[in-house]
BALUM-340389 format. One record per residue (C-alpha): residue in one letter; x, y, z. Coordinates in steps of 0.02 Angstrom, whole numbers, padded with zeros to 5 digits, always signed. Example, Ala and Ser with C-alpha at 12.3 -4.5 7.8 and 13.67 -1.06 7.14 Angstrom:
REM BALUM-340389
{node "A"; {+00615; -00225; +00390}} {node "S"; {+00684; -00053; +00357}} 
END
This chain:
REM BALUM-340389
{node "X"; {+05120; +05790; +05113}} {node "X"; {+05047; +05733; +05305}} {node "X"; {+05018; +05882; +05404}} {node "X"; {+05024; +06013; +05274}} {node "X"; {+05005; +06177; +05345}} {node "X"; {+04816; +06217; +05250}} {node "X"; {+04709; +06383; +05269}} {node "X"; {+04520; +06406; +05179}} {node "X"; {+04479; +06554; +05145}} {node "X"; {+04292; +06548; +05151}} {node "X"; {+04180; +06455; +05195}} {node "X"; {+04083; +06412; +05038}} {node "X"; {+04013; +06237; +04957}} {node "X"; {+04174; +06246; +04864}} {node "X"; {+04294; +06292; +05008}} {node "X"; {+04216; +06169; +05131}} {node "X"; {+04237; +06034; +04990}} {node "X"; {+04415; +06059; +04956}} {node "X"; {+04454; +06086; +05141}} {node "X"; {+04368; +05912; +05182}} {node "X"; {+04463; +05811; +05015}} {node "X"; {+04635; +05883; +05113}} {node "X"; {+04588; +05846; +05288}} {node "X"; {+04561; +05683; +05248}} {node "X"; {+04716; +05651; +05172}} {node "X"; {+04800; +05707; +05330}} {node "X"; {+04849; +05883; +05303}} {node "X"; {+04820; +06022; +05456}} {node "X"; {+04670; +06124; +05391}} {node "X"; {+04588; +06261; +05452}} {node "X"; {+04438; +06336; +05387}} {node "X"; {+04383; +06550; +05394}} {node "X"; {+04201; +06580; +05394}} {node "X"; {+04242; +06781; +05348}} {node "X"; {+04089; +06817; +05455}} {node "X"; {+04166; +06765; +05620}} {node "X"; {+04338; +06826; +05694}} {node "X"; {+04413; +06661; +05695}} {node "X"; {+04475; +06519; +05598}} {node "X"; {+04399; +06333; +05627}} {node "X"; {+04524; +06175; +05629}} {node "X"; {+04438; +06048; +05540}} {node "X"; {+04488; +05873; +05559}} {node "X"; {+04483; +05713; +05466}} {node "X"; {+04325; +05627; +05588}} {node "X"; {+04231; +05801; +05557}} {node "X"; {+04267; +05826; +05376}} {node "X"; {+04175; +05632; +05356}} {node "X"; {+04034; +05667; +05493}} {node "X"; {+03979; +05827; +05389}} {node "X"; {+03967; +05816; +05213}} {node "X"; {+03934; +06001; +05177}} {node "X"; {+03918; +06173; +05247}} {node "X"; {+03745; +06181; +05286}} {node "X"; {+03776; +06008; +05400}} {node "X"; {+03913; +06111; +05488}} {node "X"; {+03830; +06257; +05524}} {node "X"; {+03645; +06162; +05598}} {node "X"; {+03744; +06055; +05713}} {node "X"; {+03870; +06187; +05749}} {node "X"; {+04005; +06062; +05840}} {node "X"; {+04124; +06114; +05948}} {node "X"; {+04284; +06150; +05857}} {node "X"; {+04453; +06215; +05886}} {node "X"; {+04507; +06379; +05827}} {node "X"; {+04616; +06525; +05812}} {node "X"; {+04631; +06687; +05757}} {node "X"; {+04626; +06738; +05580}} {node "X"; {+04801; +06816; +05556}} {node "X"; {+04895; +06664; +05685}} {node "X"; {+04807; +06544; +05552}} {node "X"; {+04871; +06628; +05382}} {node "X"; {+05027; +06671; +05458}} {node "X"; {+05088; +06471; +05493}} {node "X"; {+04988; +06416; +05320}} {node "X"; {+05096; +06340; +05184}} {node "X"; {+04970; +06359; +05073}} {node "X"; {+04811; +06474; +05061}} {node "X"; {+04667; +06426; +04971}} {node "X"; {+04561; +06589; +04923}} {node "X"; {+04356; +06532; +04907}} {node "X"; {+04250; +06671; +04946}} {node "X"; {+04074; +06687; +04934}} {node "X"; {+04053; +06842; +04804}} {node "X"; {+03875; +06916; +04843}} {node "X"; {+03898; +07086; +04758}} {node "X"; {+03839; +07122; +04583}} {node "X"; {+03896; +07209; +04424}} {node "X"; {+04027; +07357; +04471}} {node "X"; {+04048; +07309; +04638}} {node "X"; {+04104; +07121; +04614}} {node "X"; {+04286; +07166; +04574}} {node "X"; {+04285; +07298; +04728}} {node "X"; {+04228; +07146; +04825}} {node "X"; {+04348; +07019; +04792}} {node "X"; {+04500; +07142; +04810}} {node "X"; {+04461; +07169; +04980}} {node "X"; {+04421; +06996; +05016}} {node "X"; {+04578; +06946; +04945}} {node "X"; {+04690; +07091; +05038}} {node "X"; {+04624; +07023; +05225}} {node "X"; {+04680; +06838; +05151}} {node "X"; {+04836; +06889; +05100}} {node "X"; {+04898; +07009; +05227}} {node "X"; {+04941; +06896; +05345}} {node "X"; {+05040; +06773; +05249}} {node "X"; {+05232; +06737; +05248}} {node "X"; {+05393; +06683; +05148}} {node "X"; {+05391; +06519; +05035}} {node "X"; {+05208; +06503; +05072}} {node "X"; {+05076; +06475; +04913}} {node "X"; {+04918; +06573; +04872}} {node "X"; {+04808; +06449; +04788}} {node "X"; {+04654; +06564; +04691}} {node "X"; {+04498; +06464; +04658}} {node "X"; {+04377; +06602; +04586}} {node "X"; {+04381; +06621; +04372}} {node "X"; {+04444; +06789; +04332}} {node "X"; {+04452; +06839; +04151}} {node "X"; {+04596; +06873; +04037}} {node "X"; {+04760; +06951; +04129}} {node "X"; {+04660; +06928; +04283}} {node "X"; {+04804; +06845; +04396}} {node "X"; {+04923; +06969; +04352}} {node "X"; {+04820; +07092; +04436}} {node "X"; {+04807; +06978; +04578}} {node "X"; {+04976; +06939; +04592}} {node "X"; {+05023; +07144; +04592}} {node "X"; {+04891; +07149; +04748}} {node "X"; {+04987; +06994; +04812}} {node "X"; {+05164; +07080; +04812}} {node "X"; {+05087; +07239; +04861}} {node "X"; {+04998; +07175; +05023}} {node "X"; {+05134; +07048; +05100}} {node "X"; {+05304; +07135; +04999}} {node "X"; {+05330; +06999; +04949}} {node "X"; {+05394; +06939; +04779}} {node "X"; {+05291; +06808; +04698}} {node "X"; {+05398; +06669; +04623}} {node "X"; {+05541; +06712; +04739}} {node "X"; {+05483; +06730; +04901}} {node "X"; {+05294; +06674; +04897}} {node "X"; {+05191; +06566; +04761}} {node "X"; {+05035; +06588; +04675}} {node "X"; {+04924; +06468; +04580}} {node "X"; {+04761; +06468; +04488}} {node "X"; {+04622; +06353; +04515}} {node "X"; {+04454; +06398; +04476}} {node "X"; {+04333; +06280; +04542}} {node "X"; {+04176; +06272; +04442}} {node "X"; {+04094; +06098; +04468}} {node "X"; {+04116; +06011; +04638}} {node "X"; {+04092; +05834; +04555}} {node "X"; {+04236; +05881; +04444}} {node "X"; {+04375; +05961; +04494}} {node "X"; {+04508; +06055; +04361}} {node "X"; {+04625; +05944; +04285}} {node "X"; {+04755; +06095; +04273}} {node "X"; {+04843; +06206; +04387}} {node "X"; {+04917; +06353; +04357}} {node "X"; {+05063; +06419; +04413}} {node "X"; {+05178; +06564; +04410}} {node "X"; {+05309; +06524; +04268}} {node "X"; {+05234; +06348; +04257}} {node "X"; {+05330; +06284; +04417}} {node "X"; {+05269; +06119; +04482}} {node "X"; {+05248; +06101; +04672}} {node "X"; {+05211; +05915; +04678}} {node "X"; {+05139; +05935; +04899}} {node "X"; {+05003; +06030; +04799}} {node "X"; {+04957; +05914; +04654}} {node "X"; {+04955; +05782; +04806}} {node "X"; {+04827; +05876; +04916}} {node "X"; {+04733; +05929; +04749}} {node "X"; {+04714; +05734; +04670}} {node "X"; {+04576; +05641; +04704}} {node "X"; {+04581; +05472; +04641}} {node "X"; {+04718; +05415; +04476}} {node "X"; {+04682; +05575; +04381}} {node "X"; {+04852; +05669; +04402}} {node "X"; {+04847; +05852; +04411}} {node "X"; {+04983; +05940; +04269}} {node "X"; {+05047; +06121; +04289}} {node "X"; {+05037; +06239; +04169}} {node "X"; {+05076; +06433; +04157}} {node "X"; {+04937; +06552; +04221}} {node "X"; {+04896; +06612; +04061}} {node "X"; {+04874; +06432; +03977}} {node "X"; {+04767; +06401; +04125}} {node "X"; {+04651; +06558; +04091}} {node "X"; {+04642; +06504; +03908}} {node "X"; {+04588; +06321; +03955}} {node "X"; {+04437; +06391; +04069}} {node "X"; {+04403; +06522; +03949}} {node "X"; {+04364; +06400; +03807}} {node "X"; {+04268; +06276; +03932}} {node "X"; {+04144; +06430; +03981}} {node "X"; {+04129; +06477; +03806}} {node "X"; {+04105; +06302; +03737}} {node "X"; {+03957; +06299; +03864}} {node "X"; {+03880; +06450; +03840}} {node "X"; {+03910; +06456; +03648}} {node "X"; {+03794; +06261; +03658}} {node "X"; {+03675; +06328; +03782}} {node "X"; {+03627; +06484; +03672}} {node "X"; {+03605; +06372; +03507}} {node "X"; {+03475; +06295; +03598}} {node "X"; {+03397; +06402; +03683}} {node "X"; {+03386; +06540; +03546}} {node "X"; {+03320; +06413; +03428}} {node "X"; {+03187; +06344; +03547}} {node "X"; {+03141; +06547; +03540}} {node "X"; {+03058; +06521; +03388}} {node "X"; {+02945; +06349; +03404}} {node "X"; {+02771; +06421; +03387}} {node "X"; {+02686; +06262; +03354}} {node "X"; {+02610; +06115; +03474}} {node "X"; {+02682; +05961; +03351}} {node "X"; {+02860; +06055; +03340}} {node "X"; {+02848; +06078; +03535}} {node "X"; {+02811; +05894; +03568}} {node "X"; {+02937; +05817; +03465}} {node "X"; {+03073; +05926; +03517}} {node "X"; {+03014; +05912; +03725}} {node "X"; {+03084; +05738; +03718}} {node "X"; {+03245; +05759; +03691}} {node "X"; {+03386; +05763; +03804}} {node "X"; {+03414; +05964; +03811}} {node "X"; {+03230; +05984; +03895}} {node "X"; {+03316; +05918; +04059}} {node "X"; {+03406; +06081; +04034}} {node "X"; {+03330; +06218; +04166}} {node "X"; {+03368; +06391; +04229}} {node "X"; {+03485; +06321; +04389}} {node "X"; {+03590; +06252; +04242}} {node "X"; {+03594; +06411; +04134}} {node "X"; {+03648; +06489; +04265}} {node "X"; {+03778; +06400; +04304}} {node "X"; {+03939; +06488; +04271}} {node "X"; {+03888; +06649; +04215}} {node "X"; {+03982; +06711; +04340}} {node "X"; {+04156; +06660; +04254}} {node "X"; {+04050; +06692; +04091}} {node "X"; {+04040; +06887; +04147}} {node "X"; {+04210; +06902; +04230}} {node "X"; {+04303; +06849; +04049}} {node "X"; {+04190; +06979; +03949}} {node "X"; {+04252; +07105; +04098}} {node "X"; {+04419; +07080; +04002}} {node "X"; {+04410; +07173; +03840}} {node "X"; {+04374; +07335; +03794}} {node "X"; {+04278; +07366; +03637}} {node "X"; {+04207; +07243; +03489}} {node "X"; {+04314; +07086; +03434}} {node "X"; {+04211; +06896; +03400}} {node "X"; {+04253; +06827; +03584}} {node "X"; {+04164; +06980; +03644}} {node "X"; {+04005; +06941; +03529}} {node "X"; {+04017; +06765; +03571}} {node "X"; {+04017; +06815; +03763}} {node "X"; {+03877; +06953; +03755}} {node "X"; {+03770; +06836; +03647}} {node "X"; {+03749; +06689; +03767}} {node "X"; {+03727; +06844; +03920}} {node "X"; {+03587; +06917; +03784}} {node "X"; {+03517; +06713; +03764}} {node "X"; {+03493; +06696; +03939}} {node "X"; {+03406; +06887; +03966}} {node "X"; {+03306; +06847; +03812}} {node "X"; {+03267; +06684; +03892}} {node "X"; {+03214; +06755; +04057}} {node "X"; {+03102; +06866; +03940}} {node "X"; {+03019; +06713; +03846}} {node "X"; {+02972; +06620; +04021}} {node "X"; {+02894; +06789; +04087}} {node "X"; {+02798; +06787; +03919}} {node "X"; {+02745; +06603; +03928}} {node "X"; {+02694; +06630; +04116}} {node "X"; {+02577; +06781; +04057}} {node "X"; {+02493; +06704; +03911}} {node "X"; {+02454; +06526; +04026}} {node "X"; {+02357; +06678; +04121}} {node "X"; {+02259; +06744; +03958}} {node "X"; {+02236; +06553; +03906}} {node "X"; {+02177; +06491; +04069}} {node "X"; {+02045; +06662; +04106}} {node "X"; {+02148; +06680; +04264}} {node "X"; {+02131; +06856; +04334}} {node "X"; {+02320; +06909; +04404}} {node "X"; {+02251; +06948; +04558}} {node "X"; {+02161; +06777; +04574}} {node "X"; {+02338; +06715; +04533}} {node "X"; {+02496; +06665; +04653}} {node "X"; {+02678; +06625; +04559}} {node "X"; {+02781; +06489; +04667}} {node "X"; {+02956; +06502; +04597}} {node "X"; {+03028; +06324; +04656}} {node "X"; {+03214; +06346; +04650}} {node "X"; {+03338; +06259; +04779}} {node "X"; {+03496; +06354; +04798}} {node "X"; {+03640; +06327; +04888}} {node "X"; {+03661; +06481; +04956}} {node "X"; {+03850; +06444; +05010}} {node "X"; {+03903; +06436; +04839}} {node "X"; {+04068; +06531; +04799}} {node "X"; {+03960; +06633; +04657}} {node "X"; {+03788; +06716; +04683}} {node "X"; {+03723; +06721; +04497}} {node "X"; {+03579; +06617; +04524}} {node "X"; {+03531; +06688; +04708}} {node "X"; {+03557; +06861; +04582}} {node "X"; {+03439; +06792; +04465}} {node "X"; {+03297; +06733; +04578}} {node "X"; {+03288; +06915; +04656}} {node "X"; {+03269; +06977; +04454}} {node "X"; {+03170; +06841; +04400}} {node "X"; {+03043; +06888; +04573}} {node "X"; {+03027; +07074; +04543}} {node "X"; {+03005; +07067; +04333}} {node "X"; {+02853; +06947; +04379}} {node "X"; {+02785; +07051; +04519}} {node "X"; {+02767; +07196; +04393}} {node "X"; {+02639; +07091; +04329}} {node "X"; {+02550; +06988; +04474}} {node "X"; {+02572; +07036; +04654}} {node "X"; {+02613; +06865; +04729}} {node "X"; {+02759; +06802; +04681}} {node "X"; {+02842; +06690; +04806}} {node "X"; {+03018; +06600; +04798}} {node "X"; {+03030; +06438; +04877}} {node "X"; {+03162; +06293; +04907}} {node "X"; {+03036; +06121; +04929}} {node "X"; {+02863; +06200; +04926}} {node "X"; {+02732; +06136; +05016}} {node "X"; {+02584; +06099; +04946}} {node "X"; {+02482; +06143; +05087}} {node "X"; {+02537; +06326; +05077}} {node "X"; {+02438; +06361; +04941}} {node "X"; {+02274; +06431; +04961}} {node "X"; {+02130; +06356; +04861}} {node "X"; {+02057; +06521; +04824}} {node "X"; {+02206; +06559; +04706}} {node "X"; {+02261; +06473; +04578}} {node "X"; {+02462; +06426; +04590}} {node "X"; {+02568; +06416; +04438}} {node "X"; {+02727; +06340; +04494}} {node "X"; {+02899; +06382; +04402}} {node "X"; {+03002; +06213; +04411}} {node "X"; {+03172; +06306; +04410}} {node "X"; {+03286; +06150; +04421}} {node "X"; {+03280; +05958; +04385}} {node "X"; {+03268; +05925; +04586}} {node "X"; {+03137; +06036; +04593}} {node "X"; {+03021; +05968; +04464}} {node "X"; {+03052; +05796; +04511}} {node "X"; {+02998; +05848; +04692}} {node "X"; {+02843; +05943; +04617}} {node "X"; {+02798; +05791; +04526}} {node "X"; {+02797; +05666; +04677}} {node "X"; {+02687; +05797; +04799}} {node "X"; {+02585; +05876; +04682}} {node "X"; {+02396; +05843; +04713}} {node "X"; {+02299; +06018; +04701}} {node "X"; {+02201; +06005; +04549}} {node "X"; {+02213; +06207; +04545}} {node "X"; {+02419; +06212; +04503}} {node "X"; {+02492; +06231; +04332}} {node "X"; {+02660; +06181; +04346}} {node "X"; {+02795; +06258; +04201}} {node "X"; {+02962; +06185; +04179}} {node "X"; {+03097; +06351; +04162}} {node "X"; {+03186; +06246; +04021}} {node "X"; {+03220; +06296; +03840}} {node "X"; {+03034; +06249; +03765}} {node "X"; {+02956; +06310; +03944}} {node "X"; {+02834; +06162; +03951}} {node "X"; {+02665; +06182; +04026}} {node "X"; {+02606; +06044; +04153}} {node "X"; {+02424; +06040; +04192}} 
END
C-alpha cells in the first residue's frame, strides 16, 4: 500500500479526515479545495500538526501543489467528498457537476471511491456519468466503490463495490485499527445505509412525536431526566441529508416512503413545537417581542460534506423573525453582547452549546431553552 497514488476531492470535515487517516499510513495524498485551481499534497507531519480543516485553513502553511487535472490524472484512487450547499431541486444538479470535474480527468485501472449517501439505484446513475465522462468502462477499465461517510468517529464497516470485487490496497488505506473492512455489492451496500438512516430516524420520531403531546409539568419532569433529553436539534439533524436523498428514490406511496416522509414531517413538526414553546415563554414571561432578542446558539462545522443543519439554521432564523425582529445566530455567544435593555432567550441548539451556556451564563435577564424533544425552559 506505501505511496498509493490518493486524490480528495473536497475539502470537507470528512475529506480532510480520510485524507489525513491515509497520509499517515504512507500513501501520496493530495487534497482539492474546489474553490482554488489547484490541488494541495498533504503529508504525514501536516496531516498530525492539523487536526481539521478549520486548523488548515487559519494557519494556511505552505504546501505543495499541482494542478487539478495533473493530480486526478496520476491518482489510483479518487475519493469524491464534496461539500453539497444547494437545497431541494438543485442538490442532484449540484453533485453531477461536482462529480463530472472529479472524474474527467481520471485514467485506466484507476478507482472512484464515492463517499456521499445516494438513495436507491443511486450508483448506477453515477457509474453511467462515470463511463460517460472518462469512456471508460467501469469494472473493466476503471473501478467504482461506495462509501458513504456519515459519522467521522465511525467509519462504514462495508464497502461497496462494482460486482462485489475486493481490492484489498483499498480496505488497507480505509482500516483504522483491527476492524477489517468486507466488500459487498453496491446495492447490498445501499440497503445496509438505507436501514441505518431509517432505524435512526424511525427512533428519533417515536420520541419526538410522543414528547409532542406532554402537556403537563409532573409528566415533563419525569420524562426530562432521561437519557433522550441529551437529544438536540444538531443531532436531529444529523443525516437528513441521506434521510432525503433515499426518499428522492421512489415515486409514489409504498411504507418505506411513509416511514421516510414521517420522520421529515417529525422534525418540521418539531421545528413547529420549539417556535411555539419560544412564543408562549413570551406570553408567560409579559415580554413584549420588541423588548425581546432570540440568540440561536448553534456551532456548526461549516466544512461538513452536507449542509442540512447550516439549511436549517437559515429556516429556523427567518420562521422566528416573523415573529420578533432580533433573531441572531451564534457559534459561542458572548455574554457581554447582550444588551440589558432586552431580554435574551437563548436557544441551546446542541449539547456543546448548552454546556457552554451553562458555564458563562450570569445575566439574570436570559431564559435559556434547550431545542431537545421536551424543549426545556431554563430560568
Amino acid at each position: 500500500m506505501g505511496g498509493a497514488k490518493v486524490v480528495v476531492y473536497g475539502l470537507s470535515t470528512e475529506g480532510y479526515a480520510i485524507a489525513c487517516q491515509m497520509a499517515i499510513k504512507g500513501a501520496d495524498v493530495y487534497i482539492i479545495d474546489e474553490s482554488t485551481p489547484s490541488a494541495i499534497s498533504l503529508k504525514a507531519e501536516i496531516a498530525k500538526t492539523y487536526p481539521n480543516v478549520s486548523s488548515l485553513k487559519e494557519d494556511e502553511p505552505l504546501l505543495a501543489m499541482e494542478p487539478i487535472d495533473v493530480a486526478i490524472s496520476k491518482a489510483q484512487y479518487l475519493f469524491f467528498t464534496p461539500r453539497i450547499r444547494k437545497t431541494g431541486q438543485d442538490i442532484k444538479t449540484e453533485i453531477h457537476s461536482k462529480f463530472k470535474d472529479a472524474t474527467t480527468s481520471l485514467k485506466k485501472n484507476s478507482s472512484v471511491i464515492y463517499t456521499l449517501p445516494t438513495g436507491f439505484g443511486g450508483n448506477n446513475e453515477n457509474i453511467s456519468l462515470l463511463e460517460h465522462v472518462t469512456g471508460l468502462e467501469v469494472g473493466k477499465q476503471i473501478s467504482y466503490f461506495y462509501y458513504p461517510l456519515e459519522d467521522l468517529n465511525q467509519q462504514p464497516k462495508i464497502i461497496g463495490s462494482f460486482n462485489g470485487k475486493e481490492d484489498s490496497t483499498l480496505a488497507d488505506l480505509l482500516t483504522t485499527g483491527k476492524k477489517e473492512k468486507k466488500f459487498v455489492a453496491i446495492s447490498s451496500s445501499e440497503h445496509f445505509h438505507a436501514i441505518n438512516v431509517l432505524s435512526r430516524f424511525s427512533s428519533l420520531s417515536s420520541i419526538l412525536e410522543v414528547c409532542r403531546y406532554v402537556q403537563d409539568d409532573v409528566t415533563k419532569n419525569d420524562l426530562s431526566s432521561d437519557d433522550f433529553q441529551e437529544i438536540f436539534l444538531d443531532n436531529m439533524v444529523s443525516g437528513l441529508f441521506d434521510l432525503k436523498s433515499l426518499g428522492s428514490s421512489f415515486e409514489g406511496a409504498n411504507t418505506l416512503m411513509y416511514l421516510i416522509n414521517g420522520s421529515v414531517k417529525g422534525i418540521d413538526g418539531y421545528i413547529k413545537k420549539l417556535i411555539d414553546e419560544i412564543r408562549s415563554t413570551l406570553k408567560k414571561n409579559d415580554l413584549k417581542a420588541s423588548r425581546t432578542k432570540i440568540a440561536l446558539s448553534w456551532t456548526l462545522d461549516q466544512h461538513e460534506m452536507r449542509g442540512d443543519k447550516i439549511e436549517m439554521l437559515q429556516n429556523l432564523t427567518s420562521r422566528l423573525r416573523d415573529y420578533i425582529g432580533d433573531v441572531e445566530a451564534y457559534e459561542h455567544p458572548n455574554f457581554d453582547l447582550f444588551h440589558s435593555d432586552k431580554t435574551t432567550i437563548i436557544v441551546a441548539c446542541s449539547k456543546i452549546d448548552f454546556e457552554n451556556i451553562e458555564k458563562n451564563k450570569q445575566d439574570t435577564n436570559i431564559i435559556v431553552i434547550k431545542a431537545n424533544p421536551l424543549c426545556e425552559i431554563i430560568q
